[in-house]
C-alpha positions in Angstrom: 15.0 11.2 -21.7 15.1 7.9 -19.6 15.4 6.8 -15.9 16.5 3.6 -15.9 16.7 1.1 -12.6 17.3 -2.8 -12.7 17.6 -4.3 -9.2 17.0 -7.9 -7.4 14.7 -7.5 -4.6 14.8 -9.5 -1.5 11.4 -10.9 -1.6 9.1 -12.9 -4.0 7.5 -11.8 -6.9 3.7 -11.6 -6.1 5.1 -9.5 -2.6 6.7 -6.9 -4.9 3.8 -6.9 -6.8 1.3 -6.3 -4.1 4.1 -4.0 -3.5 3.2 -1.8 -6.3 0.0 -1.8 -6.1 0.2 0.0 -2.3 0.0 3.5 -1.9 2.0 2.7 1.7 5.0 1.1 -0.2 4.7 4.2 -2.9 5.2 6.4 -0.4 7.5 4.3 1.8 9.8 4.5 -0.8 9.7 8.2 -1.7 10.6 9.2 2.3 12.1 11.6 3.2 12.7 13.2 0.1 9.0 13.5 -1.3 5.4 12.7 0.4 2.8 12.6 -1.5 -0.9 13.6 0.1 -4.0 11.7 -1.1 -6.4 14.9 -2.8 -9.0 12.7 -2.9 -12.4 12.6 -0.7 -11.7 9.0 1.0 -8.1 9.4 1.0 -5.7 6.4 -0.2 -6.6 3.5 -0.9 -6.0 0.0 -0.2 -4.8 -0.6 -3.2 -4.0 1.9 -6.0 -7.4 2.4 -8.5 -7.3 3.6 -12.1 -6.6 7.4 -11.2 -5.6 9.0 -8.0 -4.6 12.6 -7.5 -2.1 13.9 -5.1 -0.5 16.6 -3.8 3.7 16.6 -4.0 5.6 17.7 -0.8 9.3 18.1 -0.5 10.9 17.0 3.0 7.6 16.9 4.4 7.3 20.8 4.3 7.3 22.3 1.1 4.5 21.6 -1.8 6.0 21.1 -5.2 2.9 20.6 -6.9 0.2 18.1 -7.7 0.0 15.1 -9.7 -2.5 12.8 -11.2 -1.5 8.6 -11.0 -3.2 6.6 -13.6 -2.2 3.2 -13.2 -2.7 0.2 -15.6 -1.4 -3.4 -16.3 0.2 -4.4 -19.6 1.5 -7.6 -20.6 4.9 -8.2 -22.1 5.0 -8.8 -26.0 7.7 -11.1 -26.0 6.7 -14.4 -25.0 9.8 -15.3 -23.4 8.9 -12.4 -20.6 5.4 -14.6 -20.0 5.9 -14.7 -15.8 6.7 -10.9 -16.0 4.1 -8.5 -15.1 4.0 -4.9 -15.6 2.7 -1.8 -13.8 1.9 1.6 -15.7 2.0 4.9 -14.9 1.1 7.3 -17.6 -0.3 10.6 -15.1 2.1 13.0 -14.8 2.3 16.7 -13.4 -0.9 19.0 -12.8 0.0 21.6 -11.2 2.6 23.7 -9.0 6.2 23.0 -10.3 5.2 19.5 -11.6 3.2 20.6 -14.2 6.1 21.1 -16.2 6.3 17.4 -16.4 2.3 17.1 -18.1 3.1 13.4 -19.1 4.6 10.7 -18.0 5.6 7.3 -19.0 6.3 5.1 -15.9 7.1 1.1 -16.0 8.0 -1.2 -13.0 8.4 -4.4 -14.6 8.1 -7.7 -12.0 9.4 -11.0 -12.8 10.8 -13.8 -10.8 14.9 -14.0 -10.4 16.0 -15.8 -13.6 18.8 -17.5 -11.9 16.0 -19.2 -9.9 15.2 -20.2 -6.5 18.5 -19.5 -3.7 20.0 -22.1 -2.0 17.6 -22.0 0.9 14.2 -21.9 -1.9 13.6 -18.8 -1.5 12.3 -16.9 -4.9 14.2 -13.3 -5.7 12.4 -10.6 -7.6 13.9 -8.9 -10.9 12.5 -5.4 -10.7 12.9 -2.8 -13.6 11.8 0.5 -14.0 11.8 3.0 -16.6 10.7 6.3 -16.7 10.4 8.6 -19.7 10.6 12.1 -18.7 9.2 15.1 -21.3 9.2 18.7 -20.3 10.0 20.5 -23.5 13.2 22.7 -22.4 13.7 22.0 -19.0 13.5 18.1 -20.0 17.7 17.8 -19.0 16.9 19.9 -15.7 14.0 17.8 -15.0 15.7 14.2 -16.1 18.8 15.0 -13.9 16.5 15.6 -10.9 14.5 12.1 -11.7 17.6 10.4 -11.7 18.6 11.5 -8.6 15.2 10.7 -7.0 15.5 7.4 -8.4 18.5 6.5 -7.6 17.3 6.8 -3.9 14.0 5.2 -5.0 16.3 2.2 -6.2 18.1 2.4 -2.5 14.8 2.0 -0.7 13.2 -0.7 -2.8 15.9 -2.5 -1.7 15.8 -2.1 1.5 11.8 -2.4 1.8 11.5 -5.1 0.0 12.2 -7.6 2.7 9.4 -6.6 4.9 7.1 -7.3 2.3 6.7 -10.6 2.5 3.2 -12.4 3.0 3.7 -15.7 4.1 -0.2 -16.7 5.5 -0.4 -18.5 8.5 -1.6 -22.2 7.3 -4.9 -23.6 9.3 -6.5 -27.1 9.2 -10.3 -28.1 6.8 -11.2 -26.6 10.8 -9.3 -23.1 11.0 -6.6 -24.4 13.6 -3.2 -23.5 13.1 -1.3 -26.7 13.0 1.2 -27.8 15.7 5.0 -27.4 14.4 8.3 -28.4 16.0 9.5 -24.9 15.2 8.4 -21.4 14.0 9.9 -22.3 10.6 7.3 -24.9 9.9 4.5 -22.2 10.5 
């Protein structure tokens, strides 16, 4: 069965895709409903690497089970989709009560707004997100539960995404900042 999710975020594209990448925003996003707990020697990472394994907590209290993350990058098919890019998940449960969920077939699909820039030139994201849930009997029980998780996962993209904008600070060929008339310019 399928989680679906198709939302405009409030930042640029390559925010929401450094976005993805981030163990913080991952988490970020899952609060306070599920934390997830790196199982890993050196803990999270920076960035997300090919697999990472984790340990599932509900409200912060209660372990649900563990989970492996194996992340990769595709590229769309159609060539009309040529400025999206897309994010993989295909871990899925490995223990506790998750491991009635083995598998898992998790897209987040980043492309820019295509109504374009807003009146002010400021660049939207179109973020979509499907998620293929598979756990033999309890695949309705499990799918309803997803889609409640997600539809609060939706809620909080939204509301994250703002603060995840990266605008650098411009410098001179001599690393000054340049002098501005306002903070706008900066």
């Amino acid at each position: 069965m399928r989680v679906l999710l198709k939302l405009m975020l409030d930042c640029d594209p390559d925010a929401a895709w450094r976005a993805l990448q981030s163990p913080t925003a991952f988490r970020e996003v899952a609060l306070p409903w599920l934390d997830f707990r790196s199982d890993e020697p050196g803990g999270f990472p920076t960035t997300w690497g090919a697999e990472h394994r984790v340990t599932v907590k509900a409200l912060g209290a209660f372990t649900v089970g563990t989970q492996a993350i194996r992340l990769d990058t595709l590229r769309p098919l159609d060539p009309r989709e040529a400025g999206t890019r897309i994010l993989r998940d295909s871990g899925g449960g490995t223990g506790g009560m998750l491991a009635a969920v083995p598998r898992l077939d998790h897209r987040m699909a980043i492309a820019p707004d295509p109504a374009g820039p807003d009146e002010r030139g400021r660049l939207r994201t179109l973020y979509r997100d499907q998620l293929i849930v598979r756990a033999g009997a309890l695949t309705p029980f499990a799918w309803y539960a997803f889609w409640l998780f997600w539809q609060w996962r939706g809620a909080r993209l939204r509301r994250l995404a703002p603060t995840w904008a990266y605008d650098p600070e411009r410098r001179d060929d001599d690393g000054r900042v340049p002098e501005t008339t306002s903070a706008e310019e900066r």
